[in-house]
Steps between C-alpha positions, in 0.01 A plus 500: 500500500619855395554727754311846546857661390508231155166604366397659183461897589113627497562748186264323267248448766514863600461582126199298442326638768541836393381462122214295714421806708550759145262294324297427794421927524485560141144250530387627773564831527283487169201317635460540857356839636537649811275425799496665820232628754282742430121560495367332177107655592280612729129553570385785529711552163738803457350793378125340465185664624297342769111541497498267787691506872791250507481282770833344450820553308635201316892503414654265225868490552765284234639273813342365814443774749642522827275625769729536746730759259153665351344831571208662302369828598203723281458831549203726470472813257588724790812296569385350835532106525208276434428238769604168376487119595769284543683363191443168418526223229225467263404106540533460106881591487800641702575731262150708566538681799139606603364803735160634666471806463357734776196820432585722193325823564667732255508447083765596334842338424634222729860369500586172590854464637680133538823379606614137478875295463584289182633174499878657545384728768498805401202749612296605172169737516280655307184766473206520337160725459170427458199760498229407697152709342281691686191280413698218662410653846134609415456135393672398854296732729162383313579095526379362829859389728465158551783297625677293238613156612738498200627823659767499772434824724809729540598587841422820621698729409676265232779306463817696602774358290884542590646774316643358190432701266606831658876432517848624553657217425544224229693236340682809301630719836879532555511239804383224308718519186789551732381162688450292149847660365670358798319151420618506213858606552504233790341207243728592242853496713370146600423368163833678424694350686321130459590533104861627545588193700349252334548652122802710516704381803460121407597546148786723565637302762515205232735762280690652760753405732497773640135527574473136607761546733286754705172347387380355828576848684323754213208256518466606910500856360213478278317283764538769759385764217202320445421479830463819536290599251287255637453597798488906408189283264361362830496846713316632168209249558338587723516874388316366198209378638445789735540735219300297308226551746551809543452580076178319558394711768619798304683656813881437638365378833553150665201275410309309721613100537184378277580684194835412566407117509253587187764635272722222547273259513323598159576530136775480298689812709474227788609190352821696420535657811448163700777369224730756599463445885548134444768505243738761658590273803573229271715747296706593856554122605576441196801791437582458887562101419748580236700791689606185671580349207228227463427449142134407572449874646501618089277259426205624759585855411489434165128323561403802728642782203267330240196532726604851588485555124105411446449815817513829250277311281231442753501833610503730157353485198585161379190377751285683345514314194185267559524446156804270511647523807700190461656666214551821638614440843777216420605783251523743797720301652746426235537875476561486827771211508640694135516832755698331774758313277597763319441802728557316849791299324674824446474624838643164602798524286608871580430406925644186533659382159759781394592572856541135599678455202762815528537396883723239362830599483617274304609503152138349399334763650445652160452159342193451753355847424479413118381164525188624740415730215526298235327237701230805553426607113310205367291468846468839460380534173230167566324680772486823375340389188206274719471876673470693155263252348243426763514865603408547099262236531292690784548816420305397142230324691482761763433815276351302233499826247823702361275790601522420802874554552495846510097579588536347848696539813557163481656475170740832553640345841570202278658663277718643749572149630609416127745744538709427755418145400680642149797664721582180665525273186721814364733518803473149477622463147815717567596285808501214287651665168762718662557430816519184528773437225702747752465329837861318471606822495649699772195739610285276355279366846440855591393614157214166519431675863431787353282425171329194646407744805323753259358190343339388857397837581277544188357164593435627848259806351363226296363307780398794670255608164410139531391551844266839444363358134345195692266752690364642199171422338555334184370668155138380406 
């Protein structure tokens, strides 16, 4: 039996899988449209004109509604707030979110005003009018007011709901981007550093005396980097989930414990969150295990990392997707896995690789700094191509028009993204084309220092767009 060392390199694997995934958007980002929540119809329509009281309001939404994440308010002519019953789920569907409505005494123009959570999440609301005539009343003060048993009475006074829709804070404020940019800086420094020892380390350690010489040591290094990340990754969870609550709520207050429990305990937002409390501590054993130099310790990490990878795609866009979620999310998370080898494999090589590497004094010490890099390029080059193409892929399916590139908010930010995406492969490009050639050289380590740092830092804003565009409503 060959060992792990003797066998054929992944390069045609990796390659396959790419034209899979280039093929695999050019389909579907042609047939597949977008589907997230939103309200698909109601009753009393938008702008109709009622002859006749309404005695309830009847919301259709795209996905299931969530009462517990719900709020519907209507308002009077005069602007003061119509007494309303409870929310609850029509019997037919959980997608029709039904009502009672208390006494309208004034006609004129009511507005309805909901708020609800997709499947990733994310707080979405709406408004609409409808004009209620003035024969409507005459018609209700003539008809004798018998009780309807279809009818369920509305507390006096009305249903107070929480105040949702009335908010200072969102998905969108400052705290929470700089919470999901610090997930993903964490995730991607532990994916990093995963990929760099098993794809770059390995295979330059089979090339290099020099490297293999100090293998076992620079393989500590990386463990202790990915540690970590992962646990800066684990201090951010919880954060998540409160601020997550908190975007529901629509203030930056600490929630109460059962909407707390109710946001992790429902949707696709809490799937990923419960994945991220579960998979980080796997993640830590596993990077603490190989700081003391058990091999098995890369192996759990490397279990936990992949998990870790499925989290962004639970929580943004790529949930939202009811449409094909099993296409969309396992894309997700091969941009994800694209992000952290390239990005996170770049931190890893200018933190622990170079400096390990020019810590030896010995005459290999440039010998080991070449063959990391050259080790680096093709792994490199693999995973930022699975970033570029599934990020390609959902951008298509997410805007789903060219028009919509520059006629939404959505579509500029992602066209800012593209750009640094477009400074990284061009920093990128130079590293490998001129620099590289040059690292023999004397000066040649601190020139890679310097370039490859520029490099990282354009990927840094990158994840940082990637972190505010996530909060943004996608074009309709």
């Amino acid at each position: 039996m060959r060992s792990w060392r003797e066998r054929p390199r992944p390069g045609k694997a990796w390659t396959g899988l790419i034209l899979a995934l280039v093929v695999t958007g050019s389909v579907g980002g042609a047939t597949l449209a977008w589907a997230h929540q939103t309200l698909v119809s109601a009753d009393p329509a938008s702008e109709s004109e009622l002859e006749q009281v309404p005695r309830e309001l009847r919301l259709t939404f795209y996905e299931p509604v969530r009462l517990s994440f719900t709020v519907v308010e209507l308002f009077a002519p005069d602007g003061s707030q119509v007494p309303l019953g409870e929310p609850r789920l029509s019997e037919a569907s959980d997608r029709v979110l039904v009502v009672q409505v208390g006494d309208l005494i004034r006609s004129g123009s009511h507005t309805v005003r909901w708020r609800t959570t997709g499947a990733d999440g994310h707080p979405v609301e709406g408004a609409y009018a409808f004009d209620l005539l003035p024969v409507a009343l005459e018609s209700e003060a003539a008809a004798p007011h018998a009780a309807d048993p279809a009818q369920e009475p509305v507390p006096e006074g009305g249903f107070v709901p929480p105040p949702l829709l009335e908010r200072s804070f969102d998905a969108s404020s400052w705290p929470f981007v700089l919470t999901r940019w610090i997930s993903l800086l964490a995730l991607t420094g532990l994916l990093g550093a995963l990929v760099f020892r098993v794809g770059v380390l390995a295979a330059a350690s089979r090339n290099s005396g020099a490297v293999r010489a100090h293998e076992a040591g620079w393989s500590r290094e990386l463990a202790k980097l990915g540690l970590w990340c992962a646990i800066l990754l684990l201090l951010a969870t919880p954060v998540r989930l409160v601020l997550q609550a908190a975007g529901i709520r629509g203030e930056l207050a600490v929630p109460e414990l059962d909407l707390l429990v109710s946001v992790a305990s429902t949707g696709a937002w809490g799937s990923g969150w419960i994945l991220q409390a579960m998979g980080v501590p796997v993640v830590i054993v596993g990077f603490w295990l190989a700081t003391r130099g058990h091999r098995f310790g890369w192996a759990l990490a490397a279990v936990g990392g992949v998990g870790l990878a499925l989290v962004p795609a639970l929580s943004g866009h790529a949930a939202g997707a009811s449409a094909a979620p099993l296409l969309t999310i396992p894309a997700n998370a091969v941009h994800v896995l694209g992000a952290g080898g390239w990005m996170g494999g770049l931190f890893a090589l200018l933190v622990v690789g170079v400096p390990a590497a020019l810590r030896d004094r010995s005459a290999g010490s440039r010998e080991g700094v070449v063959a990391l890099v050259r080790a680096f390029s093709p792994v490199a080059l693999v995973f930022a191509a699975l970033m570029v193409g599934t990020g390609t892929f959902m951008a298509a399916l997410n805007l789903g028009s060219w028009s919509a590139l520059l006629g939404s908010g959505y579509g500029r930010v992602l066209l800012l993204k593209g750009a640094f995406v477009a400074a990284v492969l061009a920093l990128g490009a130079r590293n490998a084309l001129v620099v590289k050639p040059g690292l023999g050289e004397a000066g040649g380590a601190e020139r890679l220092r310097r370039t490859a740092g520029m490099e990282l830092g354009a990927g840094l804003v990158v994840l940082l767009v990637t972190a505010a565009l996530v909060a943004l409503p996608l074009p309709r």
